[in-house]
N, C-alpha and C positions, 0 to 999 in steps of 0.2 A: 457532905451533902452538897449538891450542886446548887447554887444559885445562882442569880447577876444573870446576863446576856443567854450562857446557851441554857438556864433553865427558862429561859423568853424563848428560845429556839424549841425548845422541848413542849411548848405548850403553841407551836405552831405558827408563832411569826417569824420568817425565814428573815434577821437580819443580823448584820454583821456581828460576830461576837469576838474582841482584840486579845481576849484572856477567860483564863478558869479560872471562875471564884469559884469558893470550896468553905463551910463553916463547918470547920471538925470538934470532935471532941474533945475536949481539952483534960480530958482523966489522964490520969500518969501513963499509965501504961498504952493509951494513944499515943500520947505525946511523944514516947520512945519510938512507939513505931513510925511516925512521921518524919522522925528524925533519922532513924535507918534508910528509911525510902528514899528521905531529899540527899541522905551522904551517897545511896546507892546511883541517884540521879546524878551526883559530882557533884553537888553542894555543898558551899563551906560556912563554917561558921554557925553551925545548926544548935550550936548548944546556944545560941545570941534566938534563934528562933523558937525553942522550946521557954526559953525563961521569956518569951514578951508573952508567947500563948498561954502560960502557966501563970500569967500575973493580976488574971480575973477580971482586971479591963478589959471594954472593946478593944480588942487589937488588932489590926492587917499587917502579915507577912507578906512580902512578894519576893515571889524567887523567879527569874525570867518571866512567862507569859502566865501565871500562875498566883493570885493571891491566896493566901491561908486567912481565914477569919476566926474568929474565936466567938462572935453573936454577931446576928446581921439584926440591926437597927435594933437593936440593943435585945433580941431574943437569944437566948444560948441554943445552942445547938440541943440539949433535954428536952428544952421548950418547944424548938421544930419539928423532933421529932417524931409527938403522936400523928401529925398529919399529913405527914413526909410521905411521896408516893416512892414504890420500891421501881427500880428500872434497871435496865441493862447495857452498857453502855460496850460496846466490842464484847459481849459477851460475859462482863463483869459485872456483878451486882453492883446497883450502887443508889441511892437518895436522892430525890430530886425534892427541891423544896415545894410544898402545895401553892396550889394556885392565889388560894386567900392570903398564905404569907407571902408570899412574893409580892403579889399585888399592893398588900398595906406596905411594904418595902420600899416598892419601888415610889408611893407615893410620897410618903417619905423622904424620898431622895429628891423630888422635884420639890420640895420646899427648903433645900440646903441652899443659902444663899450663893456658897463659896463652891459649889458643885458644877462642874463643865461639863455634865452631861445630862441636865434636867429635861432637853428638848426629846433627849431618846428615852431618859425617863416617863417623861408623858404621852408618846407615841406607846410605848409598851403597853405605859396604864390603859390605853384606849382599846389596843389588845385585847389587853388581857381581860375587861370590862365585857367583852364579846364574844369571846373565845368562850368553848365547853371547859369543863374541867377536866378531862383526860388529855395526859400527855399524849404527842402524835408520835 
């Protein structure tokens, strides 16, 4: 499920996005598949990436410009899912996180002390505060 910047892009604020955040599933038989995808992308060390996603913590994997999350602001990806809008992304199905999650997300993140990107976190909130609910 897409979230972080370009699901901010997806609901219509055209601003930079430096990575793909992604909050996957974290059932076994995901897990494997994610794990074929990033070996089939040249990633190594994938089995060090399924035991941090499989360890039921929040977790963030980053593989180049790419994080894997296991719950964004401590919702699992089950929990995203009933209000998860469906999209298409080059022609591929894919999860975009709704606007209301995203939104309590990202305000969330403007109260992390230790967080270096709270200024674009509350640019977004204000976004996304005014924005319709359908992705553009």
């Amino acid at each position: 499920m897409v979230i972080g910047g370009y699901a901010v892009r997806f609901y219509g604020h055209l601003r930079p996005a430096h990575d793909l955040d992604l909050v996957v599933d974290c059932a076994e038989g995901n897990l494997q598949q994610i794990k074929s995808t990033l070996e089939a992308l040249g990633a190594r060390r994938t089995d060090a990436v399924v035991f941090r996603l499989r360890s039921g913590a929040r977790q963030i994997v980053k593989w180049n410009d790419m994080e894997l999350w296991s719950s964004n602001s401590d919702r699992s990806y089950d929990s995203l899912v009933p209000d998860a809008v469906k999209v298409q992304i080059a022609g591929v199905p894919a999860l975009l996180i709704s606007k209301a999650d995203l939104t309590v997300a990202k305000r969330e993140a403007t109260r992390l002390p230790q967080r270096d990107k709270r200024d674009q976190d509350e640019t977004d909130v204000a976004h996304l505060t005014r924005c319709g609910d359908a992705p553009v």
